[in-house]
N, C-alpha and C positions, 0 to 999 in steps of 0.2 A: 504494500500500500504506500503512495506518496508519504513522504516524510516532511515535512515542510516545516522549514528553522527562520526566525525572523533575524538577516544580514545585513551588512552594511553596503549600498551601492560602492561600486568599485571606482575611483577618479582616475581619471588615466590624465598625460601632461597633451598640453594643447597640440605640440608637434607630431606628426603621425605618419604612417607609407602608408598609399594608398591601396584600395583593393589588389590594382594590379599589382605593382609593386610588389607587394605582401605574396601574390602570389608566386611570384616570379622569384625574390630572392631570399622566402625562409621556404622552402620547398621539402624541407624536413622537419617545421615545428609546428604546431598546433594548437589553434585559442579556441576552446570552446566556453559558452555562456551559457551556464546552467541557473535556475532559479531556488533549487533548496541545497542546502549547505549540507553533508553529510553528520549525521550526531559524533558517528566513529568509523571505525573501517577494517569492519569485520564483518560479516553479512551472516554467520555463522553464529551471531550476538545480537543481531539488531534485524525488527522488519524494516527499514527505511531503504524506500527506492534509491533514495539518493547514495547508498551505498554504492547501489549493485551499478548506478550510471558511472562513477568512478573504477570502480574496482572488478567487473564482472566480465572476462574476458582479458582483460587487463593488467591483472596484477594479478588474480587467482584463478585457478582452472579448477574443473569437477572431472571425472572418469569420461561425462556425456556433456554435451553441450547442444545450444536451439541455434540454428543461426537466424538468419534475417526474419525470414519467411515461419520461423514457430518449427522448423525440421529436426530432429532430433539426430544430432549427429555424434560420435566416438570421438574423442577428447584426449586427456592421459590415457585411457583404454584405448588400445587399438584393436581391439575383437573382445566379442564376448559370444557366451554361450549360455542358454536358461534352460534348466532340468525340465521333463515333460510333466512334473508335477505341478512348477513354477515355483518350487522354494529355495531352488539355489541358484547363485548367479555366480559364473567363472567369468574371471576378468583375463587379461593379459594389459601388462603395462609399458609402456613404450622405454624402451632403455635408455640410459643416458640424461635423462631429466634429471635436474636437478631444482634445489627450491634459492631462493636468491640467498639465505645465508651459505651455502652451498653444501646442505646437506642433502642428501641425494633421494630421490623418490623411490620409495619400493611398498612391498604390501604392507610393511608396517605403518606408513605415514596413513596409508588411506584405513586399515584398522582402526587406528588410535582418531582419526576423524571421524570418522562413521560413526563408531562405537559415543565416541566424544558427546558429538550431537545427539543421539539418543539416551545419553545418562539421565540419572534418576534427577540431577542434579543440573541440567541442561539447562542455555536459558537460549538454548535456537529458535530462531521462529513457528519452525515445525518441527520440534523435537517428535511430533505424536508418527512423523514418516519413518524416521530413522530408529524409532523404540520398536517398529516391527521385524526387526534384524534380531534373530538368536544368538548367532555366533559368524563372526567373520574368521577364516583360518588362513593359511598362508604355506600350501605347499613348498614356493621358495619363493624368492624375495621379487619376482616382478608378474607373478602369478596371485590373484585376491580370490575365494571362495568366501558368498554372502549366504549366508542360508537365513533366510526368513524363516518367520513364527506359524506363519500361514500366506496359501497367495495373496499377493497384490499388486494389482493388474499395474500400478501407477506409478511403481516402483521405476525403473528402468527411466521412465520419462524426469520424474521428480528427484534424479540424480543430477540432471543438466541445470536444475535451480542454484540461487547464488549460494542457498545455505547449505548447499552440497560440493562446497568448496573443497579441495582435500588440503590438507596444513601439513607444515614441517611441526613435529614434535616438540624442537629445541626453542622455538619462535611464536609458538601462536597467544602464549599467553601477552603476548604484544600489541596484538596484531591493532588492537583499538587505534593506538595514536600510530604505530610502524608498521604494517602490514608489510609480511613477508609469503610469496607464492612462488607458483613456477612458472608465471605469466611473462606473453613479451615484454614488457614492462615493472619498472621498479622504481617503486615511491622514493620520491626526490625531498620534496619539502611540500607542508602545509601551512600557510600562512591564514590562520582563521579569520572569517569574516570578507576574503579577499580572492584567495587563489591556492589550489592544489597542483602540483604537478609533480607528472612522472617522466622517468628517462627510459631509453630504449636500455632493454637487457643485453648485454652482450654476447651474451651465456645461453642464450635461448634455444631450446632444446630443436623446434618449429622453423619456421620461415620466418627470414629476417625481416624487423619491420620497415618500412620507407621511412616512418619518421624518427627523427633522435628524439625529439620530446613532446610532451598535450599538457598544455597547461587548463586548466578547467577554473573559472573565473563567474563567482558566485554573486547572480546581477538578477536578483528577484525583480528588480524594479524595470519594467516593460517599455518606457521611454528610456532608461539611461541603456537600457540593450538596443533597444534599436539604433539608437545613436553611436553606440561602440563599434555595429557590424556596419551600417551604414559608413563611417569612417574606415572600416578595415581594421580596429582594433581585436575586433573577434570574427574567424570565421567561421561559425556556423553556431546556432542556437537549436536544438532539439527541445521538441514541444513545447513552443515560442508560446509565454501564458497571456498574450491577449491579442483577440481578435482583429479588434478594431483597428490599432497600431499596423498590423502586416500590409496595410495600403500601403503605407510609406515605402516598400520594396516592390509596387507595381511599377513595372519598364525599367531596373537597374539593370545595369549594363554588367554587374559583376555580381549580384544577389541573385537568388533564387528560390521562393515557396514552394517547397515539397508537402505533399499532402500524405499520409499513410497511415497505419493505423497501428493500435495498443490496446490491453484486453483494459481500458477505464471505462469502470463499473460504479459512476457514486451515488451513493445511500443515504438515507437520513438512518444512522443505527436507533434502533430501539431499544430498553435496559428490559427484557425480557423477562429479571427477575425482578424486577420491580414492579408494584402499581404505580400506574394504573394498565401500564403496556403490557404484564402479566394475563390480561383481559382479551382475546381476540375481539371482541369487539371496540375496542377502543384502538386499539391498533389498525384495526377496518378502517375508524371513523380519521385517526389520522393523515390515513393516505387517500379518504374519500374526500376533505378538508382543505389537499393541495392540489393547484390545476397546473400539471405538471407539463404540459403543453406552453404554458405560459412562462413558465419556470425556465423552461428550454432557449426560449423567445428570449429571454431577459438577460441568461445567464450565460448560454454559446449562442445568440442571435440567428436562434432556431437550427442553428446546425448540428443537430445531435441525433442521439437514439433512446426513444421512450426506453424503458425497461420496467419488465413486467417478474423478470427471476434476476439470480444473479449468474450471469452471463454476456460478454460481448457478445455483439453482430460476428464480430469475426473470428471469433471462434468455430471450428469444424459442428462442432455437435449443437450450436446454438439453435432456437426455434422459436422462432416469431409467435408470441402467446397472445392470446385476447386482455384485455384490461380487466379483468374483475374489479375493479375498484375505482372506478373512474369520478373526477371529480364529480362530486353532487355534495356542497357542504350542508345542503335541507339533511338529507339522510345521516350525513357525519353528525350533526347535533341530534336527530335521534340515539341514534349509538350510544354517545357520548350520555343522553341519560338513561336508556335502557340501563348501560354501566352502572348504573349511581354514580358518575362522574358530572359536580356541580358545577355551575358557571362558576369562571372564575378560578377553577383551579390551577394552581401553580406550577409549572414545568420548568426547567433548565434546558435552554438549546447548547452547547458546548461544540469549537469549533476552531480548529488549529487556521493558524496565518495564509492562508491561502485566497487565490480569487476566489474562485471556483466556489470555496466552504462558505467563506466571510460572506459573498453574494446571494446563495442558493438559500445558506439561516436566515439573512434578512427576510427574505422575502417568504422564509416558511413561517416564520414568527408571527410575517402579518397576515398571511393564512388561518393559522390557526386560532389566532386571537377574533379571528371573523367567526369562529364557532363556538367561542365562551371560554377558551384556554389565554390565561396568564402565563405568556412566556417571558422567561429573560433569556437575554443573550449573555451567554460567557465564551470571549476570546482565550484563547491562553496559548503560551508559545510550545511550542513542538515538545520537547522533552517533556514539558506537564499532560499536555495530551497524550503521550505516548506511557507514561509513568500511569497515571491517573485514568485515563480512560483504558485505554488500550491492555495494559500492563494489568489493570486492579479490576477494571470495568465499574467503575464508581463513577458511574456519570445516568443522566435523564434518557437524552438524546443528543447527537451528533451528526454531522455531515462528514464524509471522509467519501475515498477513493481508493475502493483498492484496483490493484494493476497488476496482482499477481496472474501468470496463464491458468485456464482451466484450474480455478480455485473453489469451485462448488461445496466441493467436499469438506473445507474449514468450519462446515452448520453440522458439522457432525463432531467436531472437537471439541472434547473438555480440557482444561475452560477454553470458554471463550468469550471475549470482551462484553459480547449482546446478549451473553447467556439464554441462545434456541434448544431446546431440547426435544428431538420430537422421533418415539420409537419407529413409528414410518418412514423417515427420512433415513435415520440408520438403520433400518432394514435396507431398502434402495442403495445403500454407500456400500454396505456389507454383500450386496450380489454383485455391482458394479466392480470393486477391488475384486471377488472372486473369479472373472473370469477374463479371459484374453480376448474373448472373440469382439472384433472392434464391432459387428455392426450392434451384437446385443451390449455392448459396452454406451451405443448411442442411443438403444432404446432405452437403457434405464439414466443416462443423464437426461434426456428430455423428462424422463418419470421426477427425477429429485427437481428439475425445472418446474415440474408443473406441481409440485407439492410447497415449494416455496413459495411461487406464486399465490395456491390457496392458504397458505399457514401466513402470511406478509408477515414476518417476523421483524424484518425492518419493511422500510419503504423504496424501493427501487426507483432511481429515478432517472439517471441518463446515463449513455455512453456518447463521446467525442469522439473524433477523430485526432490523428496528430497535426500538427501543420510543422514542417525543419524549414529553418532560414539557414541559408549554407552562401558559401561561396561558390561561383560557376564552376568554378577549378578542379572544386573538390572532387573526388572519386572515392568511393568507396564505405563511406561512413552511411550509416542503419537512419534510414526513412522510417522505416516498420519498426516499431518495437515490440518483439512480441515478448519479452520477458527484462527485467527492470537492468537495463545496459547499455554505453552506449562505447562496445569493443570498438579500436582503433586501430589496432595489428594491420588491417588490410587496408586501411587507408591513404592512399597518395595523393599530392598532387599532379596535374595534367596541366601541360603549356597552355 
């Protein structure tokens, strides 16, 4: 899920090369303009997207990896093999890797990660993937045996995630402020509030990269980016956060608006275990309350995608659902007293620094105040939302975005922030993990699709598109993002 840290605009000095320029004579370094500040930089500790945009592909690699297009491709593993049962997984690891303090990759590193991530004691994002690993073994040292608890089908894909990173032993309790991988790339300096950057590895076990360095330049504020890329201070911004602003790169001679897409799914969360949202019908009357059409209009100038489950458009298994719930606030204030829920009761909307959040609560607050709910709004910066909401699930309601692939399944983890619990649904997760076969694998995600739907646990409310502002030049860097990264390894510039 986005992580979003409130930073300082970046001042760059009045003198400056111009686009061409810039293209023409750093041909080996790299400015990108990101808008959330990473909390740390370990992705194996922390859900923040903003990790995996720095460091996924980049600084850390997993056995599997997705490239552009969501593919799920061999990584550290150069072959594998899955028993006809589906509980054990033989790896082979590519020789000669090494991890940048220069201790060398073998079964034991991805052991001691695997296992790592699924301790009792874990604080991964999804420790609940990696706690279904029995025993990992290690014939000999570039050889990995995974034997799972039982199948799961999702296994193999949900290795190529960021928190499926593999670590060096000697280095990861670091990895926060020093991240150490076996990436092209190796953490140079982080200047907080301003600029991260990395340098080419020399040592790189892969294809050598074209560029020596990426510096990533943390520039939340939507006019001082466009002015930075516009000047050629930065080439290229990845999911550029306002709309409006991207005129200004209509007919550049050296800009360029890429259009493509990211699984962003955001929600208004509900506190499940709390009343009065413990209630399905108040929960109904919630999302009966908001005219999410309008919402869309206001908040991406109608460029969006209603949602009715959680799921992208562009995800493979997604399926266009009817609305069960469609504005009518007559009927929400029924609900809301069928409930015993009085006029006037009090709710917390809670809502980290972002457009997106900051804009969407406004305007759900004065929705729902149109049907007898006192809301407040409470801001609060990234670490608190992530501590407190995220972290404790001590909160009302919230707006957030998650952006993880094919994340469905997280309505079936304990804990979880919204606190859903529904034996139905983990039935559907429990046949889905059981089997391989992709197409019944798509009949039962549209089943958890269409049970979300009827449960509205939280309230679904759009998926965007991405927009990249890039340089002409550029080649190579990710339009699409189908999983939270923005790898650089294969990027060059072109005359």
């Amino acid at each position: 899920m986005p992580i979003l840290l409130t930073v300082l605009a970046v001042g760059f000095p009045a003198s400056h090369l111009s686009g061409t320029a810039r293209a023409a004579d750093t041909r080996d370094t790299l400015s990108i303009g990101l808008a959330i500040e990473p909390p740390g930089l370990d992705p194996t500790r922390g859900s923040s997207e903003a990790i995996g945009m720095v460091t996924y592909g980049n600084i850390y690699e997993g056995l599997m990896r997705l490239d552009e297009q969501g593919t799920l491709k061999p990584l550290l593993a150069q072959d594998w093999h899955i028993s006809p049962d589906s509980l054990t997984y033989d790896f082979t690891l590519h020789d000669g890797v090494r991890f940048h303090d220069g201790t060398p990759l073998t079964c034991d590193s991805v052991k001691f990660s695997l296992l790592r991530a699924g301790a009792a004691d874990s604080t991964n994002p999804h420790r609940a993937i990696f706690s279904q690993i029995a025993d990992i073994s290690c014939p000999d040292s570039l050889h990995v045996r995974i034997r799972l608890q039982h199948p799961y089908g999702s296994f193999l894909y949900q290795l190529a995630w960021n928190d499926a990173a593999i670590l060096s032993p000697a280095s990861a309790a670091q990895n926060i402020s020093h991240p150490v991988g076996t990436g092209p790339f190796v953490f140079s300096e982080w200047r907080r509030g301003d600029h991260l950057t990395l340098t080419r590895n020399p040592d790189y076990w892969g294809a050598r990269p074209a560029l020596r360095s990426v510096t990533f330049r943390f520039m939340p504020d939507p006019l001082s980016a466009s002015n930075a890329l516009l000047a050629g201070e930065l080439d290229a911004y990845p999911s550029f956060p306002s709309r409006e602003i991207l005129s200004r790169f209509a007919g550049n001679t050296q800009l360029q608006v890429i259009r493509g897409s990211f699984p962003f799914k955001a929600i208004l969360a509900l506190n499940n275990a709390r009343r009065p949202f413990s209630d399905f019908r108040v929960r109904q009357a919630i999302a009966q309350a908001i005219d999410r059409k309008a919402l869309i209009q206001a908040v991406a100038d109608g460029d969006g995608t209603l949602l009715q489950s959680h799921m992208a458009p562009d995800d493979p298994d997604y399926v266009a659902l009817p609305d069960r719930y469609p504005y009518d606030p007559d009927h929400a204030r029924a609900l809301l007293k069928e409930a015993g829920v009085a006029p006037g009761t009090h709710l917390t909307l809670t809502f980290p620094p972002i457009g997106y959040a900051r804009d969407s609560s406004e305007l759900i607050a004065a929705y729902l105040e149109q049907v007898g709910l006192n809301v407040t709004l409470q801001p609060v910066e990234w670490p608190t939302w992530l501590g407190q909401v995220y972290g404790q699930g001590q909160f009302d309601m919230t707006v957030i975005a998650h952006t993880e692939p094919h994340d469905i399944t997280i309505y079936d983890r304990t804990p979880v922030y919204f606190h859903y619990h529904s034996p139905v649904f983990h039935g559907l997760v429990e046949q889905y993990e059981a089997t391989a076969d992709m197409t019944r694998r798509h009949q039962l995600s549209v089943q958890m699709q269409e049970q979300l739907a009827q449960d509205e646990p939280n309230v679904f409310l759009f998926a965007i598109p991405r927009e990249t502002v890039m340089n002409r030049h550029l080649k190579g860097l990710w339009t699409n993002q189908p999983i939270a990264g923005c790898p650089v390894a294969g990027v060059s510039w072109a005359p």
